[in-house]
C-alpha positions, 0 to 999 in steps of 0.5 A: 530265289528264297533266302528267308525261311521259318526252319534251316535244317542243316543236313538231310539224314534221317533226322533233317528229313523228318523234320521237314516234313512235319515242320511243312504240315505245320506250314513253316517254310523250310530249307535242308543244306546238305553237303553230302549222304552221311551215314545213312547214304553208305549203309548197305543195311538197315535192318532195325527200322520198324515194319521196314527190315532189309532196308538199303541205306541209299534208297531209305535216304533217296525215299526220305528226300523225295517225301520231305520235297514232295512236302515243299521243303527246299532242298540245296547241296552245299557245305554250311560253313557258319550259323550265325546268331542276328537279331530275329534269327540266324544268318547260315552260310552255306558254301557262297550263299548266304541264307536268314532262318528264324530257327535252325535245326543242326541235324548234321550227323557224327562227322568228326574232324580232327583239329590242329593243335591250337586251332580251336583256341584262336578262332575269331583271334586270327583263324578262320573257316569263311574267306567270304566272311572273314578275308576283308579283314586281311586285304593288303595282308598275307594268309594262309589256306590250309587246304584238305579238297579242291573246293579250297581252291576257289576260296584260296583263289577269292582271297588272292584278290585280297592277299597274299596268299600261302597255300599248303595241304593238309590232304593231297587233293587237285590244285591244277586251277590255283591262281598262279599268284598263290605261294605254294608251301612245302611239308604238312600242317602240324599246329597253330601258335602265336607269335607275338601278334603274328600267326603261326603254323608250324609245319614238317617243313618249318614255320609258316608266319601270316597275318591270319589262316582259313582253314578250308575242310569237306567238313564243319566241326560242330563247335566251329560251326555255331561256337556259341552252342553247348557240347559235351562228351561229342553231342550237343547239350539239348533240353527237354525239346530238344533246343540248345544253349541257344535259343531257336537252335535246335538238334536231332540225330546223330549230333544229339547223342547214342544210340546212333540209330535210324528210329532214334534220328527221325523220332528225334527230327519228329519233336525237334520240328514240333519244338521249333514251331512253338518256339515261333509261335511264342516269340510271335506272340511275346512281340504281339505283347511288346509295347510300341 
């Protein structure tokens, strides 16, 4: 199985396809994760894409796929869960697999989560959105999960093998094949504080005190996703070819801005792949230039 590409494309709307395709016809290897159909799969009606009118959202997203495959791109489902910056590229985490882009396009649409008050200040300071990025790090110890579908209930289960873990929904969602070892906890999740060196999540129940939490959501908030990106007002802060604050990261769509329209996203996936492909072809030969 590939785990190393030219681009990942994280998502495979309008924008991450047509970034595919062009990014193929300038021969780079390229990966779309998607962890659904955005948008554009729950549209009854498109009726603005130019030559096109009365367009079906699911069959124009079923059509763009196909041709973005039948390109060569790679197509996988899975929820991105961290793009994280290495030396010569990036390391993107998609579900449990782990995959090396030399450059990525974040093209993941307008998805919005609704962060717990305290959340975002301690990422990286006791909480988390990977148990298999982050859960050796409190082996012996004990966390919580806070949990919003049954895909935490795999990951609440990897770090039962590790601590001891407490569990507590955030949105009602299955539980039936929790590990029995699991503390199941009372109320909903209200904030995240510290207390001292020790985590705390308040609840309507109380107070729930751990070593560390993992926060385990369908969704990814773009500022948790890659912390080190630029964002303003809801969208990334993007140059003139469409790169952010980070080198080699890039973003089309939805994420970069209104109008949130279709034409927009896949002009944009259109120059954002063209950009990606210079950026490679300089860093190729900056390191032609490098002395031995």
């Amino acid at each position: 199985m590939q785990t190393e590409y030219d681009l990942i494309i994280v998502g495979a709307g309008a924008a991450g396809c047509s970034a595919a395709v062009t990014a193929r016809q300038r021969n780079m290897s390229t990966l779309l994760l998607f962890g659904g159909d955005g948008a554009l799969g729950k549209a009854r009606l498109v009726d603005n894409y130019p030559g096109l009118p009365d367009l079906q959202g699911p069959a124009l997203l079923d059509a763009l796929r196909k041709h973005a495959a039948q390109m060569g791109a790679e197509l996988k489902r899975g929820l991105v869960r961290r793009v994280m910056p290495l030396d010569g590229g990036f390391s993107v985490l998609a579900g449990n697999d782990l995959y090396f882009g030399k450059t990525v396009l974040l093209a993941m649409g307008t998805a919005r989560v609704r962060l717990l008050p305290g959340e975002e200040e301690l990422v990286g300071q006791g909480v988390s959105y990977c148990a298999t990025c982050d859960g050796m790090f409190y082996k012996g110890g004990r966390v919580v999960v806070v949990a919003s579908d049954a895909e935490a209930v795999e990951e609440a289960n990897y770090l039962a093998t590790l601590a001891h873990v407490i569990y507590i929904k955030e949105k009602a969602h299955d539980t039936a094949l929790l590990d029995r070892a699991i503390e199941m906890a009372e109320g909903k999740p209200l904030a995240f504080r510290m207390q001292g060196e020790q985590l705390v999540l308040d609840t309507t129940a109380g107070e729930v005190l751990a070593d560390g939490a993992f926060v385990i959501r369908p969704a990814v908030a773009m500022t948790q996703l890659i912390p080190e990106v630029k964002a303003e007002n809801g969208a990334l802060v993007l140059d003139g070819k469409l790169m952010t604050s980070v080198p080699g990261v890039f973003a089309a769509g939805d994420i970069a801005g209104s109008p949130l329209q279709v034409s927009k996203a896949v002009g944009e996936g259109n120059v954002a792949a063209l950009s990606a492909a210079g950026y490679l072809m300089r860093m190729g030969a900056k390191k032609k230039e490098d002395p031995v």
